[in-house]
N, C-alpha and C positions, 0 to 999 in steps of 0.2 A: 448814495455815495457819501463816503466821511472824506475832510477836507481838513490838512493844517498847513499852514504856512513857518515858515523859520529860516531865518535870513537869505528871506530871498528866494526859498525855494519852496514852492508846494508840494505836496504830497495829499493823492487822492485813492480811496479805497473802495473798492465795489466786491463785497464779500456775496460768496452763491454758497448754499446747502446742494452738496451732492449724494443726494438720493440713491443713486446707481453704484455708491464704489458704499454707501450705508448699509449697517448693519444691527440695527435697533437690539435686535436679540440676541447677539456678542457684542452688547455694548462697544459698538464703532458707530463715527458719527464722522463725515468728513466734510470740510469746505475747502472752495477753493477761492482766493484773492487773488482780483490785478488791481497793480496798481503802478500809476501814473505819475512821476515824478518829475517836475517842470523848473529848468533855472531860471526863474525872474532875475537875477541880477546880472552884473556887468561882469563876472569874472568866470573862465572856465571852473570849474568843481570834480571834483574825482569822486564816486563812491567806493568808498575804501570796504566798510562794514556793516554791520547790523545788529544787532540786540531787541527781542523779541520775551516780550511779557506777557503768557499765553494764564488764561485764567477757567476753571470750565466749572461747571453749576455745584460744586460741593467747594468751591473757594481752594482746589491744587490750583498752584501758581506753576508754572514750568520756566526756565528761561534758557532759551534757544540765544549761541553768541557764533557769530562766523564771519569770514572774508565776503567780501561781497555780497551778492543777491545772486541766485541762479547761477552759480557758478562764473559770473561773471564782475568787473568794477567797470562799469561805465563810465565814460567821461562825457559832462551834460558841456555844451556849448550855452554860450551864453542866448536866452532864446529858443533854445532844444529842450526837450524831451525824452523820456525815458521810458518803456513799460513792460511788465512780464507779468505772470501770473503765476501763483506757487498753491500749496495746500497746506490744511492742518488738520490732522486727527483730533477726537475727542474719546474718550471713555463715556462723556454725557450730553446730553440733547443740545444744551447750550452753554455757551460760555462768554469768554471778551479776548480780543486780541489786543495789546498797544506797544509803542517802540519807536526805534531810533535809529536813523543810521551816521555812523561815521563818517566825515567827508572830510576833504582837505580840499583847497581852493590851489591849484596847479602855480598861481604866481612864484607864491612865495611858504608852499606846505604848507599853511596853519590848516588845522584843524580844528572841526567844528562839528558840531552834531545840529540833526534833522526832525522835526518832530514827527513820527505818524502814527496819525489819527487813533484813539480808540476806537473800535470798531467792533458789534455783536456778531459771535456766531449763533443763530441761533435757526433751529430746525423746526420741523410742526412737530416733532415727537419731544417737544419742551413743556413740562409738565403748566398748566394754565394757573394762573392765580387765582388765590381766595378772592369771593367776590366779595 
């Protein structure tokens, strides 16, 4: 599990290689992420957005920007909890996910961004290193 925290709030990632939707020889390669987003502080929070920095073993950068998560903007109580689980394609065995999401704190709208976690994808059909 990858772990960051940012004002207050964590964010936890537990990345899986999916095997069954892979396709090594048309280059497909998929995982799938949940992940756990926790309000440690004292103020309701809105997730508003996201922005996603997808990287995979030949250094394409992709960047994925939208409303919400999963079609949804959650609103964390102070104390509460968040979690969904989403996917990511690859052309190659492995690569790195990292990103952010947009929030506003319900008081009084400010907005703030969320750290989360870089985090590997990475498959057994990842080429092995020179020893």
């Amino acid at each position: 599990m990858f772990e960051a925290e940012t004002h207050n709030v964590v964010v936890r990632v537990r990345p899986r290689f999916l095997d069954s939707q892979s396709d090594p020889d048309a280059r497909r390669f998929v995982w799938s992420y949940t992940i756990e987003i926790h309000n440690r502080s004292e103020e309701r929070v809105q997730l508003i957005g996201r922005k996603w920095r997808i990287t995979d073993d030949t250094g394409l950068t992709q960047e994925v920007t939208g409303a919400g998560v999963v079609g949804e903007q959650p609103i964390l109580e102070p104390g509460m909890g968040y979690e969904y689980t989403s996917g990511a394609p690859l052309l190659t065995p492995c690569g790195v996910m990292v990103g952010w999401y947009q929030m506003i704190r319900l008081r009084d709208k400010a907005p703030f961004e969320v750290a989360i976690p870089a985090f590997p994808l990475d498959s057994p059909y990842a080429r092995s290193l020179p020893q």
